[in-house]
C-alpha atoms as one frame of an Amber mdcrd trajectory, in Angstrom:
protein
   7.439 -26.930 -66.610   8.071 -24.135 -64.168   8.005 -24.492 -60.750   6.819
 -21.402 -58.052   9.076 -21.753 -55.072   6.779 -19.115 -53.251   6.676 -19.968
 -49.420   9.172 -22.665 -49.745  12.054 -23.152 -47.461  15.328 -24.320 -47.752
  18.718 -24.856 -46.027  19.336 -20.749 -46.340  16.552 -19.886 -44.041  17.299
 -22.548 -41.365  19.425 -20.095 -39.529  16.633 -16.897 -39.636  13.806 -19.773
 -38.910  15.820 -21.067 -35.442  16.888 -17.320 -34.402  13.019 -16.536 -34.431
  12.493 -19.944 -32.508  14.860 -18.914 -30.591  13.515 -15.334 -29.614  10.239
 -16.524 -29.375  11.293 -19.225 -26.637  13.512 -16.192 -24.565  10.305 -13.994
 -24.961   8.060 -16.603 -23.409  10.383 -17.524 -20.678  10.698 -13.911 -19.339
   7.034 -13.259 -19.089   6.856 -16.177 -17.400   9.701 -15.188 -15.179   8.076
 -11.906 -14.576   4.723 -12.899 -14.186   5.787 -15.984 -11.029   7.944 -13.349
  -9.403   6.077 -10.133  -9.688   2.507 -11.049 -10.859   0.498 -10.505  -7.027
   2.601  -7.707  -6.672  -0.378  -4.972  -7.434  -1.586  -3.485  -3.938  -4.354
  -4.421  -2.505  -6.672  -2.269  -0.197  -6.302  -3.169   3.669  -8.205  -1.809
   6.516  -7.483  -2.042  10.691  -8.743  -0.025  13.331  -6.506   1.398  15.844
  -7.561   1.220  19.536  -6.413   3.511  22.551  -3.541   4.705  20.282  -1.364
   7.131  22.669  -1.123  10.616  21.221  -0.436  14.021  22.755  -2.570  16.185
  20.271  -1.258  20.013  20.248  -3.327  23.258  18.940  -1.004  22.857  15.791
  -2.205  19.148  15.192  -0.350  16.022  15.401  -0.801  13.332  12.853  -2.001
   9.919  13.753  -0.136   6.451  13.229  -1.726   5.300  10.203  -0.666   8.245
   8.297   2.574   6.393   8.789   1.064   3.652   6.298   1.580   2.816   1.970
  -1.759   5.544   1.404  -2.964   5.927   4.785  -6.192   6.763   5.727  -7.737
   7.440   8.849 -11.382   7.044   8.994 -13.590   9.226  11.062 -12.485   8.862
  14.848 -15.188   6.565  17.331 -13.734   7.215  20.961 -11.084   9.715  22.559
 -10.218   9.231  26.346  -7.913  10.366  28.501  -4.718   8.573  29.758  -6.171
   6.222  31.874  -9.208   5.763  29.818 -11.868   6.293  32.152 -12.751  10.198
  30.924 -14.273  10.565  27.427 -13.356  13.362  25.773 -16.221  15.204  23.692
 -15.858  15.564  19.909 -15.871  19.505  20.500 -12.544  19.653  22.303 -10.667
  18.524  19.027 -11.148  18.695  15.055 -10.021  16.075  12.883  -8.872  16.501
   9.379  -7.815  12.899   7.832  -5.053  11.957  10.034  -4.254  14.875  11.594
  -6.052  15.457  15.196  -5.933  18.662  16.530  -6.429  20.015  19.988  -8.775
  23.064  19.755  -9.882  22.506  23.566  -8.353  25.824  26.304  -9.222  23.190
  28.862  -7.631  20.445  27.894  -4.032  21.218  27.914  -1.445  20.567  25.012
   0.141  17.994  27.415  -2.421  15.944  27.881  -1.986  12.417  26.667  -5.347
  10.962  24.799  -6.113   7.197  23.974  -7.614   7.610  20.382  -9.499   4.916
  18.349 -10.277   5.315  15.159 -10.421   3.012  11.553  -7.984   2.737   8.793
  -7.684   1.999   5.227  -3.648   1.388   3.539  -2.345  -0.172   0.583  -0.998
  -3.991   1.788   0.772  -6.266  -0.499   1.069  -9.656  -0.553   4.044 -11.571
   1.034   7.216 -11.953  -0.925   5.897  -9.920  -4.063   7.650  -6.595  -5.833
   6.159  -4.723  -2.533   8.324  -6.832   0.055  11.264  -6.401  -2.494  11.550
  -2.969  -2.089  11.445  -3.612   1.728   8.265  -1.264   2.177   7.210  -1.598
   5.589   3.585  -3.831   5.266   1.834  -5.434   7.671
C-alpha cells in the first residue's frame, strides 16, 4: 500500500512554518504600533470666530490672522470698527477676498487701525497625534 504524503508536514518544514509565524506576529505588531500612535492623526475640520482682531488694512490688502492657520479660511466678515470700536465702518469702504481685506475707502486712510470680526474654518488635529509630531502649530 502506497501512502500520499500530500499536505503533510514534517521536521523539514518546521523552520519555513515558524519564519511565517514569525512574520506574521512582526506584521501584526506594527499595525498595531502604527495604528495606537498615529491612528487619530487624520485632520479634523475646526471653526472659531475672531473678534475685534487689530489690522491696518492697506489699498494693496493685508491678509487676516486665520490665513495664518493648517487650511485657513476666513468666512464672510460680520463687523469692522475703528480703533476704539465705537465707529462702524460700512462694508463699501473695503472688499474682502477670503482672507485678504482690502482698503478701497479715499477716506479712510491706509493708517487707520480697524477691529475686524469675522468666522473661521482650519484643519485641527487631535492632541499628541502625527499632527503634534511634526510640531504644526494647532490650537
Amino acid at each position: 500500500m502506497k501512502f500520499n504524503k500530500k499536505g503533510q508536514l514534517n521536521l523539514n518544514s518546521a523552520p519555513s512554518i515558524i519564519l511565517i509565524i514569525g512574520l506574521t506576529f512582526l506584521m501584526m505588531a506594527t499595525l498595531t504600533f502604527v495604528g495606537y500612535e498615529y491612528g487619530d492623526a487624520i485632520a479634523t475640520t475646526k471653526s472659531g470666530s475672531a473678534v475685534n482682531e487689530t489690522t491696518t488694512p492697506v489699498s494693496a490688502g493685508v491678509l487676516l490672522d486665520a490665513d495664518a492657520l493648517r487650511n485657513g479660511a476666513c468666512g464672510t466678515i460680520t463687523a469692522i470698527s475703528n480703533a476704539t470700536g465705537d465707529i462702524l465702518i460700512d462694508s463699501g469702504n473695503y472688499t474682502q477676498t477670503g482672507c485678504l481685506l482690502q482698503n478701497i475707502s479715499s477716506d479712510i486712510t491706509d493708517a487707520d487701525a480697524w477691529l475686524v470680526n469675522y468666522p473661521y474654518t482650519y484643519s485641527g488635529c487631535y492632541r499628541g497625534t502625527f499632527c503634534d509630531k511634526q510640531k504644526i502649530y494647532n490650537p
